[in-house]
NUSE-95110 format. One record per atom (N, C-alpha, C, O): x, y, z. Coordinates in steps of 0.1 Angstrom, whole numbers, plus 5000, padded with zeros to 4 digits. Layout:
BEGIN
XYZ;...
//
This chain:
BEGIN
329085847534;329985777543;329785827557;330085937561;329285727565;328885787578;329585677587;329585547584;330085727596;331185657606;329985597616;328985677619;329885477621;328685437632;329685497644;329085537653;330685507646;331385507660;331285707664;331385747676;331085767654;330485917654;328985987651;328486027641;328585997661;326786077655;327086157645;328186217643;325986167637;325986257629;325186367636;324186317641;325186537639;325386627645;325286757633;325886747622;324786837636;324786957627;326087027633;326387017645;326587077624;328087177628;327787277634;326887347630;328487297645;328087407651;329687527654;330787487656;329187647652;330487727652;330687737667;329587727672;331887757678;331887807686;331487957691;331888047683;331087997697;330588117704;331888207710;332088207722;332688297701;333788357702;332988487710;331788497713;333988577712;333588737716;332588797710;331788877716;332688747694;332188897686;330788847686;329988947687;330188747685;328788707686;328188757699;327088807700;329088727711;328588777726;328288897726;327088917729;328989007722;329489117722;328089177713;327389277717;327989117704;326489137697;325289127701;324289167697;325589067712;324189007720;324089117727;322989177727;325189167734;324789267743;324789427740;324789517748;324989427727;325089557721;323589527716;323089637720;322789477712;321789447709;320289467719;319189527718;321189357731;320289377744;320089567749;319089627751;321289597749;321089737749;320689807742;319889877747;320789827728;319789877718;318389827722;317589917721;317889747724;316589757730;316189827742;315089887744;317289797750;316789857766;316489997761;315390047765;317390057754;317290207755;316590277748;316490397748;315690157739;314990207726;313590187736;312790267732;313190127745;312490107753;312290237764;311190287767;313490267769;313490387781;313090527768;312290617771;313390527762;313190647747;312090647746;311490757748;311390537744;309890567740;309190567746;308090587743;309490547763;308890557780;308790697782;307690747787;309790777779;310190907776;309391007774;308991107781;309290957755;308491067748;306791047752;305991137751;306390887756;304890907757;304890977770;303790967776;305391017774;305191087793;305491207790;304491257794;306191327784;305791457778;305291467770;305191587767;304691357761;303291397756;302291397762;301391477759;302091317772;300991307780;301391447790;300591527795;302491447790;302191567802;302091707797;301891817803;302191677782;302491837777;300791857775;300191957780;300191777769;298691767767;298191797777;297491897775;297991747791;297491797804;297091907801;297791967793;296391947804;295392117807;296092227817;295692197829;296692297817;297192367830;295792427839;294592467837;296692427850;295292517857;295492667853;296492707847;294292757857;293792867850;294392917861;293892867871;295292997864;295793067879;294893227878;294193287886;295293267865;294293427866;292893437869;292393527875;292093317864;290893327869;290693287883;289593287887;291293267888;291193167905;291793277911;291393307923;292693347906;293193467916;292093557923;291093587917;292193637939;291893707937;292393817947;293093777956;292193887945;293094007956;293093987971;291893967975;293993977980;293693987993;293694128003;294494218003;292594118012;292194248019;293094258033;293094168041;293594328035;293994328050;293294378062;293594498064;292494338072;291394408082;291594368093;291794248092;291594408104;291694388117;290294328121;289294368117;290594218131;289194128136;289394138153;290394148161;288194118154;288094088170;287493978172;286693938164;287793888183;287393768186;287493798206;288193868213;286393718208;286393718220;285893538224;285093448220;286993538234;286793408234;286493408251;287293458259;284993328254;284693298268;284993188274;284993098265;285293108287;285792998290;285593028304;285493138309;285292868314;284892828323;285392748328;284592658327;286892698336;287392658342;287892648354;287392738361;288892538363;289292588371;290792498373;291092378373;291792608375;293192618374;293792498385;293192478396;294492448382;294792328393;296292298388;296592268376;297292298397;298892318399;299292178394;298492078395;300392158389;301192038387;301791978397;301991868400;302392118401;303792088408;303292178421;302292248418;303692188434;303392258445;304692348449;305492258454;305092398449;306292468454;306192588460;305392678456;306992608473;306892728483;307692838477;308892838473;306692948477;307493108473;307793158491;308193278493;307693078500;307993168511;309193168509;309793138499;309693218526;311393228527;311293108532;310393038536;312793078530;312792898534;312892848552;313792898559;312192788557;312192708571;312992688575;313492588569;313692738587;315392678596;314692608603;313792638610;315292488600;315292358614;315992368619;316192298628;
//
C-alpha cells in the first residue's frame, strides 16, 4: 500500500549527539594514531643513525707562542681637521 501523495524514501534515523560524538572520538583516534606512528618511525630512524666517532677525531691541543710580522704601505689622511692650538681671540 503505497500513498501516491508520499514518496516512498528509505527511513532514515535522525543524527542525535551520540552518533556525532562518535565521529569525533573516532576522528581523534585516528589523528593520534597517526601522530604515534609519526613518532616511533623518527626514533627509529634517529636511533639507527650512526653517531659520530668523537675519540677518534680528537686530538690534543698544544699551546705555543707565534710571531707574525705584518708589513704595510700607506698613507694616513684625517677625517675630521681640528686645532690643538690655544684658541684665537678676535
Amino acid at each position: 500500500m503505497s500513498n501516491p501523495e508520499i514518496p516512498d524514501k528509505p527511513m532514515q534515523f535522525p543524527s542525535f549527539g551520540k552518533a556525532k560524538r562518535l565521529q569525533h572520538w573516532l576522528m581523534g583516534l585516528v589523528a593520534a594514531g597517526l601522530l604515534g606512528t609519526a613518532i616511533t618511525v623518527f626514533l627509529i630512524v634517529r636511533s639507527k643513525t650512526p653517531k659520530a666517532d668523537l675519540i677518534n677525531q680528537t686530538v690534543v691541543v698544544q699551546s705555543k707562542d707565534i710571531t707574525v710580522q705584518i708589513k704595510a704601505n700607506a698613507t694616513v689622511q684625517s677625517l675630521k681637521k681640528i686645532n690643538l692650538g690655544p684658541k684665537e681671540q678676535s
